[in-house]
N, C-alpha and C positions, 0 to 999 in steps of 0.2 A: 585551768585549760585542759582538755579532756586528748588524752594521747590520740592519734589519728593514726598510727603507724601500728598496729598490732598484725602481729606474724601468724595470727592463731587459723588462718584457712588449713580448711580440709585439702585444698588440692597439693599441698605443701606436700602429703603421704605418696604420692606417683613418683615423688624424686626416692622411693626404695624400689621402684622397680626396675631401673639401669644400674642397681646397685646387687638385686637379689639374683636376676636372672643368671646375670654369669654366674655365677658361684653355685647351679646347677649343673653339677660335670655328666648330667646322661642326657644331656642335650649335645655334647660335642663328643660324645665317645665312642665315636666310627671314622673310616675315614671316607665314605661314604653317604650319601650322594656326592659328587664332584662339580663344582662349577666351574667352566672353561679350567677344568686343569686341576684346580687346585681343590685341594681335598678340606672336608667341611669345617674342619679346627679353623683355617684357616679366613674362610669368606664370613663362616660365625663372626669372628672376633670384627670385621667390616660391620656386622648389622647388629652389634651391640653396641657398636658406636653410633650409629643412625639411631638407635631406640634413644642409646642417652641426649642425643641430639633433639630429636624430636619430644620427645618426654621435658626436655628442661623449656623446651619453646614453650609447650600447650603449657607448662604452667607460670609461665612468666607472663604472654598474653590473657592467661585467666585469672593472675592475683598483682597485675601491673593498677595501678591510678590515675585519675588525669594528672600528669605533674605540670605544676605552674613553673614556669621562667623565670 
C-alpha cells in the first residue's frame, strides 16, 4: 500500500520566511516612522505576526487534501 501522506511539498519552504524576517534587525532599527504613536519596534513586531499568520494559512490551504470522515 503506497504511503499517501508524503510532506515533501515545496510550499512547506514559506514557513522560513515568518521565521527569517525578524531576525533581520535593520528593518526595526529606527524609531521612526511612527504609527498612531508608537514607534516602529513596536507596530513591526504587530505585522510579523500577520505575515506568520498569513504565510501559515497560504500554506495549509495549498498543501491541505480532500480528508474523508
Amino acid at each position: 500500500m503506497p504511503d499517501d501522506k508524503s510532506d515533501r511539498s515545496p510550499w512547506y519552504w514559506l514557513l522560513l520566511v515568518p521565521i527569517a524576517i525578524p531576525l533581520m534587525p535593520f528593518l526595526f532599527n529606527s524609531a521612526e516612522p511612527s504609527l498612531l504613536g508608537f514607534p516602529l519596534f513596536y507596530w513591526l513586531q504587530i505585522a510579523f505576526i500577520a505575515l506568520g499568520v498569513g504565510t501559515t494559512t497560504l500554506v495549509y490551504q495549498m498543501t491541505k487534501r480532500g480528508r474523508k470522515r
